[in-house]
C-alpha beads as a LAMMPS data file, in Angstrom:
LAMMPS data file: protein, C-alpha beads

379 atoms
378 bonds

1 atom types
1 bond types

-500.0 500.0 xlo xhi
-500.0 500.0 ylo yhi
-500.0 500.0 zlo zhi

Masses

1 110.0

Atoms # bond

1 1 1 0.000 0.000 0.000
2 1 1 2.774 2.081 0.770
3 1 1 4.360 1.763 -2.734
4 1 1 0.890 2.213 -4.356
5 1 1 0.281 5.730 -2.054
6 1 1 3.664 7.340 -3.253
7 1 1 3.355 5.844 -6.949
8 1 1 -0.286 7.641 -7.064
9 1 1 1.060 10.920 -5.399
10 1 1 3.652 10.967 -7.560
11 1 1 1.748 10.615 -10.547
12 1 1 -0.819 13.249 -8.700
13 1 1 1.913 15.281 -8.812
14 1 1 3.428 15.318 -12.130
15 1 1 -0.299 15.151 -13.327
16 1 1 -0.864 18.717 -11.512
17 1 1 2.760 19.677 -13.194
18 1 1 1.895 18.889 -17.010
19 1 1 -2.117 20.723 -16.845
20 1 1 -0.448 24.024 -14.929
21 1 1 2.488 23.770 -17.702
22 1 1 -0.203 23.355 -20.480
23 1 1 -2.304 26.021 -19.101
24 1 1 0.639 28.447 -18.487
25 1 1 2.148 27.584 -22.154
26 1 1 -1.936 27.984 -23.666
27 1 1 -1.951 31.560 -21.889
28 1 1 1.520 32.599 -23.303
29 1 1 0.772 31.057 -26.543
30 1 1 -2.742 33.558 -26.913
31 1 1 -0.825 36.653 -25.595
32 1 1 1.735 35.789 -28.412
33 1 1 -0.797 35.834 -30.453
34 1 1 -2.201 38.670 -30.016
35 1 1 1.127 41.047 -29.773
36 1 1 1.378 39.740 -33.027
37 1 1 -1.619 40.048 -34.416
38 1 1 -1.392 43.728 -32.952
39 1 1 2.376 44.277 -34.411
40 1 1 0.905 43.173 -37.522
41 1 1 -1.618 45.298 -37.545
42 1 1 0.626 48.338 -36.681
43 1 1 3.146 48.212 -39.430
44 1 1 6.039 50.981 -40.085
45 1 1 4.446 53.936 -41.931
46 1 1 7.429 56.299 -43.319
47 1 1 5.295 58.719 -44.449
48 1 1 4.142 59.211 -40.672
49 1 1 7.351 59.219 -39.862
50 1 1 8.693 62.191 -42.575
51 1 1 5.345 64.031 -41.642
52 1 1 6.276 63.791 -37.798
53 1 1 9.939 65.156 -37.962
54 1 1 9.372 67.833 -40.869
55 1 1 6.199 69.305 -39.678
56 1 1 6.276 71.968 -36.274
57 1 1 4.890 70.274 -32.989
58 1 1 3.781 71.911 -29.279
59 1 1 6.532 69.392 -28.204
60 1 1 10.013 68.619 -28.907
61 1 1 10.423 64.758 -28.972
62 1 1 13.586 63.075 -28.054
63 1 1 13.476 59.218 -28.720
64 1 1 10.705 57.209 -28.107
65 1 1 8.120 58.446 -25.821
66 1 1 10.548 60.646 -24.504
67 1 1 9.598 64.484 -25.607
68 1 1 10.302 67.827 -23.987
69 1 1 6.948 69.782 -23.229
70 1 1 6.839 73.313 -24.374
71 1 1 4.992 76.183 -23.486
72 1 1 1.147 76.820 -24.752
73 1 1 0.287 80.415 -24.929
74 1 1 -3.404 80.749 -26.349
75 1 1 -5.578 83.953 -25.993
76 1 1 -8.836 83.177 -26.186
77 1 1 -11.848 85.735 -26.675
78 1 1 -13.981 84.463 -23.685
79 1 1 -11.717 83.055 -21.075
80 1 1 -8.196 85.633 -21.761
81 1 1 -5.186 84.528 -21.377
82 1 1 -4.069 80.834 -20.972
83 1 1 -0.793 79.566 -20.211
84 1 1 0.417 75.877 -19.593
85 1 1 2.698 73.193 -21.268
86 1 1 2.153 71.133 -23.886
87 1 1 2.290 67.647 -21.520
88 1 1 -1.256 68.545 -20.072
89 1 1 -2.614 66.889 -23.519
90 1 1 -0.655 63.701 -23.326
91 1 1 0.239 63.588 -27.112
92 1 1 -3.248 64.323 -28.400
93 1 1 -5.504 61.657 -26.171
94 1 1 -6.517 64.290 -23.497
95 1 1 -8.210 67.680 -23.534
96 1 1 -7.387 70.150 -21.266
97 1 1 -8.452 73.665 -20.156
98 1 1 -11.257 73.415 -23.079
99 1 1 -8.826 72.973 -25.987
100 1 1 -7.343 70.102 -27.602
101 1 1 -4.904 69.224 -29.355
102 1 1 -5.725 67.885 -33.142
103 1 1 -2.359 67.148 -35.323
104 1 1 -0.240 70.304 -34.706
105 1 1 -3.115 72.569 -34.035
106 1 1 -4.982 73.697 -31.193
107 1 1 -8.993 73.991 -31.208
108 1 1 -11.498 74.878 -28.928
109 1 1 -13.514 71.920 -27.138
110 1 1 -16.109 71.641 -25.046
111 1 1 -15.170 68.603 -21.990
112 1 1 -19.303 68.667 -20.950
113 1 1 -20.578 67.457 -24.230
114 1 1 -17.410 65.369 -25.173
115 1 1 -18.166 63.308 -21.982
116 1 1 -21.898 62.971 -22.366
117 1 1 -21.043 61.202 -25.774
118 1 1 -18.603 59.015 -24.409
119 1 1 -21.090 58.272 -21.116
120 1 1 -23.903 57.506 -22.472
121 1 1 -22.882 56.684 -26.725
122 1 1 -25.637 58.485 -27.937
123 1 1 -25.895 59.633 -31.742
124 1 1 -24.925 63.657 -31.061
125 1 1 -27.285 66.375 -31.586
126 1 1 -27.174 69.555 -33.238
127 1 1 -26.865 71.107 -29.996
128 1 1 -23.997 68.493 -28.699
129 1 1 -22.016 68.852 -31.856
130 1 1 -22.350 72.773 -31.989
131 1 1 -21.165 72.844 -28.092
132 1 1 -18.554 70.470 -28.784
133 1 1 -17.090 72.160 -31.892
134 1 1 -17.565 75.450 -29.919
135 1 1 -17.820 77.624 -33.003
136 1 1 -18.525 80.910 -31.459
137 1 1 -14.868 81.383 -29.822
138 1 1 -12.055 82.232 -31.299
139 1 1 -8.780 81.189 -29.922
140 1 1 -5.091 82.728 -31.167
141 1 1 -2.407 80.290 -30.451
142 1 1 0.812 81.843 -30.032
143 1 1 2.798 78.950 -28.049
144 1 1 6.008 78.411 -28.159
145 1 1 6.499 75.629 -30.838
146 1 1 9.054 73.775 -31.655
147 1 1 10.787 75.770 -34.555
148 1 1 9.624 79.034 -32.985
149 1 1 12.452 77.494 -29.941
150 1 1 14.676 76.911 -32.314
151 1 1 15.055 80.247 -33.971
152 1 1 15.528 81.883 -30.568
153 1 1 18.013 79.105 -29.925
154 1 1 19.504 80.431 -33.540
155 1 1 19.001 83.785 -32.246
156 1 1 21.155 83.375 -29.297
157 1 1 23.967 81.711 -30.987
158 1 1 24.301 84.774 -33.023
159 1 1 24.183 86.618 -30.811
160 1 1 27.543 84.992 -28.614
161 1 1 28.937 84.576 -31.963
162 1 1 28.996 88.420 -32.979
163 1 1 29.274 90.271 -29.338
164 1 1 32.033 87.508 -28.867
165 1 1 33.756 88.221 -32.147
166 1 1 33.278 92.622 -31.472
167 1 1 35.216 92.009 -27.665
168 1 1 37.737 90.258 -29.812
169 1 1 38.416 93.155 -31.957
170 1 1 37.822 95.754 -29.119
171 1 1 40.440 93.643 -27.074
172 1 1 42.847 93.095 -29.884
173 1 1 42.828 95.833 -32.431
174 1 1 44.915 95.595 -35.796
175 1 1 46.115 92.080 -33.864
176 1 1 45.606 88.818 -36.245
177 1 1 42.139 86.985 -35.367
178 1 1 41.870 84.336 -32.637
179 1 1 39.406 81.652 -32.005
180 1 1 35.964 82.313 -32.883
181 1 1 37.129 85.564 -34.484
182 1 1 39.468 83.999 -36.846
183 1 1 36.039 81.804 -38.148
184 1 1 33.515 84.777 -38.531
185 1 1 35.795 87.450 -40.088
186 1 1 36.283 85.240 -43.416
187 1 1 32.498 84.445 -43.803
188 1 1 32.387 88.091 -42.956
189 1 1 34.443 89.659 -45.482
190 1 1 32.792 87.034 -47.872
191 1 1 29.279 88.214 -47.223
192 1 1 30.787 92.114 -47.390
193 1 1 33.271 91.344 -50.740
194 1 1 31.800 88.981 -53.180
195 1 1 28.254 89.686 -52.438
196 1 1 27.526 92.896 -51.155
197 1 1 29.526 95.353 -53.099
198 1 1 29.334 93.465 -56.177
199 1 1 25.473 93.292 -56.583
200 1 1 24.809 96.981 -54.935
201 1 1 27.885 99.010 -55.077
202 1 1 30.578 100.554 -53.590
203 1 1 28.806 103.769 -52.458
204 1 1 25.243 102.103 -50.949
205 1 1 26.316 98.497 -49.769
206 1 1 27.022 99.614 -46.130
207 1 1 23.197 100.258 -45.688
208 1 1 22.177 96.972 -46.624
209 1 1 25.510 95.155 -45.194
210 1 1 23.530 94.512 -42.040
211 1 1 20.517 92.471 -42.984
212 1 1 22.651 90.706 -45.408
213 1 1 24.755 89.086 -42.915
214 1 1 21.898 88.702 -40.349
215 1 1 19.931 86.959 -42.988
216 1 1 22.979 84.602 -44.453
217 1 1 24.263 83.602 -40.478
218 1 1 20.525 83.103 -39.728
219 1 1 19.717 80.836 -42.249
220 1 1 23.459 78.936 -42.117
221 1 1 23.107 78.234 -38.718
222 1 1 19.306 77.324 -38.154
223 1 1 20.385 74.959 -41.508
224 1 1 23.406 73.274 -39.170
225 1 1 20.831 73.137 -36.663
226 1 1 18.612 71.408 -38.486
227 1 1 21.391 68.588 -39.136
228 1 1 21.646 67.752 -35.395
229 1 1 19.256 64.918 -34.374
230 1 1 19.314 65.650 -31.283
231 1 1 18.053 68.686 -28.900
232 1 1 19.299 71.744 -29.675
233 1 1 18.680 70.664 -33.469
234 1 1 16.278 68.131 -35.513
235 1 1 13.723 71.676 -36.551
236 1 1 12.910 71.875 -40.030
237 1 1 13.839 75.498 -39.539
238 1 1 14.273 76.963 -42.888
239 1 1 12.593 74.160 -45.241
240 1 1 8.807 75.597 -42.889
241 1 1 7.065 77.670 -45.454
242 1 1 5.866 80.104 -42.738
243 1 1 9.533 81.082 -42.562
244 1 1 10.640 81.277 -45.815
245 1 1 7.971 83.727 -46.734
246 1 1 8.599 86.076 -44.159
247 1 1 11.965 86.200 -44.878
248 1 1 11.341 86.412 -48.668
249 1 1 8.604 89.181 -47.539
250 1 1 11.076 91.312 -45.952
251 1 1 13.110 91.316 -49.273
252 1 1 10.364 92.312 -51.326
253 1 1 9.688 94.813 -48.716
254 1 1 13.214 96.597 -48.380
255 1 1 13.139 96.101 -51.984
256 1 1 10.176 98.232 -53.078
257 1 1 11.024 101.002 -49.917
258 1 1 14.755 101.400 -51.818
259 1 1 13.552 101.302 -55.317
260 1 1 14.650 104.766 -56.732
261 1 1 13.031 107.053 -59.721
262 1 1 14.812 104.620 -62.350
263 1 1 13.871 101.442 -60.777
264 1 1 10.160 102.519 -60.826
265 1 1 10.391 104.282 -64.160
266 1 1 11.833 100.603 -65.867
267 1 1 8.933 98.874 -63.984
268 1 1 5.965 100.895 -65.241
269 1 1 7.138 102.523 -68.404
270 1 1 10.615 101.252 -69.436
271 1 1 12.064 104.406 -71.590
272 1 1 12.739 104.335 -75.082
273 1 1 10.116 101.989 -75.579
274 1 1 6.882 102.630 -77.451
275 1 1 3.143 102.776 -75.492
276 1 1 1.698 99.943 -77.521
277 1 1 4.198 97.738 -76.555
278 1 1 4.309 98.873 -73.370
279 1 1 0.473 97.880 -72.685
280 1 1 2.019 94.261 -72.883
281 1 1 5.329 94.979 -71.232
282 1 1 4.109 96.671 -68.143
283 1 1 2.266 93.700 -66.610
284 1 1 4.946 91.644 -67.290
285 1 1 7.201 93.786 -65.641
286 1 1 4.994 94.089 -62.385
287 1 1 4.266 90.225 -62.482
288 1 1 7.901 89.499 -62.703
289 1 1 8.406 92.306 -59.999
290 1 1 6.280 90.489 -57.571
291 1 1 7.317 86.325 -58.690
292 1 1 10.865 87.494 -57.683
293 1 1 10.023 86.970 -53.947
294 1 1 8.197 83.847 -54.570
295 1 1 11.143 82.031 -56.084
296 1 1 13.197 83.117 -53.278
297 1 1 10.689 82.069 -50.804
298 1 1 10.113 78.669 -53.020
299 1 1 14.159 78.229 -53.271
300 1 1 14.936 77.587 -49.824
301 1 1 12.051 75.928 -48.600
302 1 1 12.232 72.995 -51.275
303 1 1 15.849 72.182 -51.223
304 1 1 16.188 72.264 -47.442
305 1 1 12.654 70.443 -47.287
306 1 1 13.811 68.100 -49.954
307 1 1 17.156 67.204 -48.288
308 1 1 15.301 66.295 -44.914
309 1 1 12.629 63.755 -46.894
310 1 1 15.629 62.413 -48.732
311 1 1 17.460 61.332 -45.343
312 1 1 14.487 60.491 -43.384
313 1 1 13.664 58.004 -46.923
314 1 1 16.729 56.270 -46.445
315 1 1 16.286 55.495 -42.685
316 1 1 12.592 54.339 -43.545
317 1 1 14.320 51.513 -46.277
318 1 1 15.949 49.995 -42.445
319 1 1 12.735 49.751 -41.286
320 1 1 10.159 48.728 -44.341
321 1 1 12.796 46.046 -45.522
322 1 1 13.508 44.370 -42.111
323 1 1 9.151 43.986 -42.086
324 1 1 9.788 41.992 -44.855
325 1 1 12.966 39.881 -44.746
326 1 1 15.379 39.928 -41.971
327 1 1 18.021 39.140 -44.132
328 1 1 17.218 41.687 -46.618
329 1 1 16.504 44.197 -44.407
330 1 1 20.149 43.279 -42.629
331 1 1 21.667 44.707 -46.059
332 1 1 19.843 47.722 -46.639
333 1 1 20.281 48.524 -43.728
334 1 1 24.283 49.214 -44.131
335 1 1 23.538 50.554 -47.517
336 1 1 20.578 53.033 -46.281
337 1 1 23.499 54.241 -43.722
338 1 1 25.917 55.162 -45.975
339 1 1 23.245 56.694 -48.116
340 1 1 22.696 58.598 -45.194
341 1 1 25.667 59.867 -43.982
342 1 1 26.895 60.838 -47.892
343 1 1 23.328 62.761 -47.662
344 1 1 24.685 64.513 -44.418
345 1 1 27.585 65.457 -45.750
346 1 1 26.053 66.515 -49.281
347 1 1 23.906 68.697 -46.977
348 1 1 26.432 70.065 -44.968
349 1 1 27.442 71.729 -48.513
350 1 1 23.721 72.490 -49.093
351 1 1 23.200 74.699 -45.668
352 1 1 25.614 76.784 -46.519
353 1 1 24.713 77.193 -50.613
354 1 1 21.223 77.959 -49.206
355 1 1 22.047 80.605 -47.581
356 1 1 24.666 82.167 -50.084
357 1 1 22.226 82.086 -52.633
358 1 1 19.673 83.737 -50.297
359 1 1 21.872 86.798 -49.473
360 1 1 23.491 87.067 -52.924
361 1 1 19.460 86.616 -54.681
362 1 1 18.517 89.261 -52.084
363 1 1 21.280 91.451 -52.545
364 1 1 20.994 91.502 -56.085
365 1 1 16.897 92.767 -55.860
366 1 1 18.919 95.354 -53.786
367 1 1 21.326 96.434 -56.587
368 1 1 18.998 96.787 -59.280
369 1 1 16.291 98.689 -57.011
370 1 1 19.371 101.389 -56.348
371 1 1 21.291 100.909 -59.465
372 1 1 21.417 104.719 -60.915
373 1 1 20.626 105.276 -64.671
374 1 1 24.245 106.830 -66.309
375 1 1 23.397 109.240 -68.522
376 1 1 25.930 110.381 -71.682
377 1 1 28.214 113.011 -71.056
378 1 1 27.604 116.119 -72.076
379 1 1 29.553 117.978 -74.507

Bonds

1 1 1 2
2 1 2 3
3 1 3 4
4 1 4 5
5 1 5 6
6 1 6 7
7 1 7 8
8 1 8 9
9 1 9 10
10 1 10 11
11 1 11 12
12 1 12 13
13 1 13 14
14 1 14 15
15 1 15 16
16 1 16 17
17 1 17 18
18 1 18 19
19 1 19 20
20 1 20 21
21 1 21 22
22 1 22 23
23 1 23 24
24 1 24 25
25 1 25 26
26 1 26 27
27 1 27 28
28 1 28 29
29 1 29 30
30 1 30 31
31 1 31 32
32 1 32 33
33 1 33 34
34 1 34 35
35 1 35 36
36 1 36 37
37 1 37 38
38 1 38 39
39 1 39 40
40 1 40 41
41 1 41 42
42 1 42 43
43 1 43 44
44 1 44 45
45 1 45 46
46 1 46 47
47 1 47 48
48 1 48 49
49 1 49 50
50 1 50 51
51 1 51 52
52 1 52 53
53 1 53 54
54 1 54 55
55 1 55 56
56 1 56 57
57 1 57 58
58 1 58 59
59 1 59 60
60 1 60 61
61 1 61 62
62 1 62 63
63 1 63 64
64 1 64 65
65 1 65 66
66 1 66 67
67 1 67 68
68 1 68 69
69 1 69 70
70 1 70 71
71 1 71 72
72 1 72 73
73 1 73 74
74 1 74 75
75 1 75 76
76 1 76 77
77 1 77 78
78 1 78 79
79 1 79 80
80 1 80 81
81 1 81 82
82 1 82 83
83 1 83 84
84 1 84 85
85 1 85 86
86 1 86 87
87 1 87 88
88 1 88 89
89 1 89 90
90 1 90 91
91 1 91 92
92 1 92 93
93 1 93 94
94 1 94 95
95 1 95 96
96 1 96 97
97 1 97 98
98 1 98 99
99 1 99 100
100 1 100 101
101 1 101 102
102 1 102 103
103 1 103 104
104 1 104 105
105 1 105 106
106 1 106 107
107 1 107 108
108 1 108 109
109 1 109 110
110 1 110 111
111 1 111 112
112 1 112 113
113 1 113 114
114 1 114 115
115 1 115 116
116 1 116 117
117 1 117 118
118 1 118 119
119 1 119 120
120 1 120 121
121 1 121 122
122 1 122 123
123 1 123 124
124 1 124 125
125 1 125 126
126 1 126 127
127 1 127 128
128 1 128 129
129 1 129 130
130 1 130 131
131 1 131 132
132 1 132 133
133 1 133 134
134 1 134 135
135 1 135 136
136 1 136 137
137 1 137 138
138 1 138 139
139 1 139 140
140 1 140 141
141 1 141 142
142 1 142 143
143 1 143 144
144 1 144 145
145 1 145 146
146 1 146 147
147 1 147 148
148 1 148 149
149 1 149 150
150 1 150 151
151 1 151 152
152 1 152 153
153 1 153 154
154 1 154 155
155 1 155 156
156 1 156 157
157 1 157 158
158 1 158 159
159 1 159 160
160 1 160 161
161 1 161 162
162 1 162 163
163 1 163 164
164 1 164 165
165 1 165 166
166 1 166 167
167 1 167 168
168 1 168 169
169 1 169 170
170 1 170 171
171 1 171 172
172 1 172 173
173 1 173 174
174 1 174 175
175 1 175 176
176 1 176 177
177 1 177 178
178 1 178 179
179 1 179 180
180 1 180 181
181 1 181 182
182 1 182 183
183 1 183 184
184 1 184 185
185 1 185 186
186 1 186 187
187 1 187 188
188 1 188 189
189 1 189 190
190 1 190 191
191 1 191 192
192 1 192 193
193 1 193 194
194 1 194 195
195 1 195 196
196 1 196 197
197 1 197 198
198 1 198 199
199 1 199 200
200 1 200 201
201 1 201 202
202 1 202 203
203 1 203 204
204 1 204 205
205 1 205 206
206 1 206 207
207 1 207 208
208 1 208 209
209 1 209 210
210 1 210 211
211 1 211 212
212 1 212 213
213 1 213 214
214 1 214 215
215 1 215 216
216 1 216 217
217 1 217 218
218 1 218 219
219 1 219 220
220 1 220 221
221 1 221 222
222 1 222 223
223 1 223 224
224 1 224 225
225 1 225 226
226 1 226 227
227 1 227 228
228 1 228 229
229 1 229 230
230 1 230 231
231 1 231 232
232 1 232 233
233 1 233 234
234 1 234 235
235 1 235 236
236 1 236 237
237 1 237 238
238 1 238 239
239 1 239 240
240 1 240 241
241 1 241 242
242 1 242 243
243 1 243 244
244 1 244 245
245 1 245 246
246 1 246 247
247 1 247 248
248 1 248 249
249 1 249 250
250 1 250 251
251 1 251 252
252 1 252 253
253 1 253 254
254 1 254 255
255 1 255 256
256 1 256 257
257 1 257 258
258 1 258 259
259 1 259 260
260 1 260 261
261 1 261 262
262 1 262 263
263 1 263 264
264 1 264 265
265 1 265 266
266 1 266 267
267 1 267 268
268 1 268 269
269 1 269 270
270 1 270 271
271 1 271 272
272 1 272 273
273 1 273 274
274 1 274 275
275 1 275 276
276 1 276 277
277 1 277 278
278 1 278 279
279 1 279 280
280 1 280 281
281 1 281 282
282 1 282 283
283 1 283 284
284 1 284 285
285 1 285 286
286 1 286 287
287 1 287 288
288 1 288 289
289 1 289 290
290 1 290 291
291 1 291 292
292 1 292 293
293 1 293 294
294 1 294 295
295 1 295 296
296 1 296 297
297 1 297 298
298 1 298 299
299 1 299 300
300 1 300 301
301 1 301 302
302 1 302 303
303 1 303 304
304 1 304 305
305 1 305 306
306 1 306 307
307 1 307 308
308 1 308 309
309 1 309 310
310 1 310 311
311 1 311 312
312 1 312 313
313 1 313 314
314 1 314 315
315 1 315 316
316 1 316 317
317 1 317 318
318 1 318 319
319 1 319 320
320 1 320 321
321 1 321 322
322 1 322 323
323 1 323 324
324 1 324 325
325 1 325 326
326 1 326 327
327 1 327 328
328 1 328 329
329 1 329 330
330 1 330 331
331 1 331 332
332 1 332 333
333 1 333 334
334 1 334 335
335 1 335 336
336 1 336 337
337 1 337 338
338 1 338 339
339 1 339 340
340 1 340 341
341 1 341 342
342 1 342 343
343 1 343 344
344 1 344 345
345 1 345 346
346 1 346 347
347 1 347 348
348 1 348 349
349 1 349 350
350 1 350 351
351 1 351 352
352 1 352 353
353 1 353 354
354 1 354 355
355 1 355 356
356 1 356 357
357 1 357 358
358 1 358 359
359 1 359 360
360 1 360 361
361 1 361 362
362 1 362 363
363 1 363 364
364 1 364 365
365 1 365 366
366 1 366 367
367 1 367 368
368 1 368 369
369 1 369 370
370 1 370 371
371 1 371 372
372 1 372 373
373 1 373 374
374 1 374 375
375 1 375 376
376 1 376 377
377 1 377 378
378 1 378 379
């Protein structure tokens, strides 16, 4: 009896063993199953991806879930003022304050109604809908976004840069540059040399000299900026639309405020030229007056926009081709790499074409707005 007691609790035992062990391995098996059934539904988009790291956010994200809040300022015509960080939304999933966050943009939105939907899942009303869309405010979001950071961030740097470089020369007059002095004064005399005096002039180039350089360091630097993955850098700075035609805007402006009695005079009735053919001339004179700051604007935005895609493409090949073969994706891998960093490089050379072409474009609307009409000589 004794045998037959320990062979049956023994088999009692390993019995018990094998059903928890099938049970356990059944319950791993079906969450298995459905992580992958949920990875598989949630495959890589790239053009999420692109979207997410070109386009200007409320936050500045860091890697993975990690992101740096930043400030939302909104005014809004019933409640004032309101001031709190970006965090309080949770990346889109939570209202806050009566506003929410949709994409990149901040709405109105009414927590009451949005919570009687979700309570009780009726069909919404009129009413419900016209409370919940909130039509009647009107809210003016001036946070601080991401790119709106970085050009202070910009801002600041050129700001060390030149006082920096001016207590260098103050220190050390008619001495030989040092340090940060002996990299500015080249691109300086560049910016003053090759494009300022030979597009406007000897005699008016110091007036313009100014927002020549603050326009070529501003757009070299947010460029380099825009290289870095990592905070300070990663803004699509210069390749936002929103800042390429303000700075193309102030071009056109300074351009038509400087235009002299000879600029003017070739625009609306070019001399010398007869008034029938003029009737036809004229517009196209004006039209070409006014596309000149669109091609600017157009210029920088799509090659700096263009280089971003380009890189972001190649690190979305890692990604799409390892969903497909792991072998496969193994090789494109090291060739969407080196893709990448001959795309950094090759931009490297683009920043700082981008803005040369900027200033020296600019500069040249400059020239021919001041360029004096020589008259013959008289006997």
């Amino acid at each position: 009896m004794t045998n037959k007691t320990a062979a049956f609790k023994i088999f009692s035992i390993r019995l018990f063993l094998f059903l928890t062990c099938l049970i356990i391995s059944q319950k791993l098996f079906a969450n298995d199953s459905d992580e992958m059934q949920k990875e598989k539904e949630k495959k890589f988009n790239a053009g999420e991806l692109i979207i997410e790291h070109i386009s200007d956010s409320h936050e500045w994200h860091i890697a993975g879930h990690i992101s740096v809040p930043l400030p939302i300022i909104i005014y809004d015509t019933q409640k004032g003022l309101d001031i709190f960080l970006s965090n309080k939304f949770e990346h889109g999933t939570k209202s806050y304050h009566g506003y929410r966050l949709e994409g990149n943009h901040i709405v109105a939105h009414n927590e009451a109604a949005n919570n009687a939907l979700e309570v009780y899942g009726a069909e919404p009303s009129d009413e419900i809908v016209q409370a919940n869309n909130d039509t009647n405010r009107d809210i003016y979001d001036i946070s601080i976004t991401k790119n709106v950071l970085s050009i202070f961030i910009t801002f600041g740097l050129m700001l060390w840069v030149f006082l920096s470089t001016a207590k260098a020369y103050t220190r050390n007059p008619g001495k030989a540059p040092k340090g940060m002095q002996s990299l500015v004064e080249p691109l300086i005399i560049f910016v003053r040399d090759d494009i300022a005096k030979s597009s406007i002039g000897e005699k008016k180039y110091k007036k313009y000299l100014p927002f020549l350089l603050t326009v070529f360091f501003f757009i070299w630097i947010s460029n380099l900026l825009g290289l870095i993955p990592i905070l300070p850098g990663g803004a699509n700075v210069t390749g936002n639309i929103a800042v390429a035609i303000v700075l193309a805007a102030i071009v056109f402006v300074i351009t038509l405020f400087s235009g002299n009695k000879n600029y003017w005079k070739h625009i609306l009735a070019m001399p010398g030229v007869p008034v029938g053919v003029l009737v036809l001339l004229t517009p196209i004179e004006i039209f070409g007056m006014l596309l000149k700051p669109f091609v600017l604007m157009i210029r920088l935005f799509a090659n700096i926009l263009a280089g971003h895609i380009i890189a972001l493409s190649f690190f979305s090949l890692i990604f799409i081709f390892a969903e497909m073969n792991a072998g496969i994706g193994l090789g494109v891998s090291v060739l969407s790499v080196a893709f990448t960093v001959f795309m950094g490089m090759l931009e490297l050379l683009v920043a700082f074409l981008q803005a040369y072409v900027f200033t020296l474009l600019a500069a040249m609307y400059f020239g021919s707005a001041v360029e004096e009409h020589h008259h013959e000589e008289a006997h």
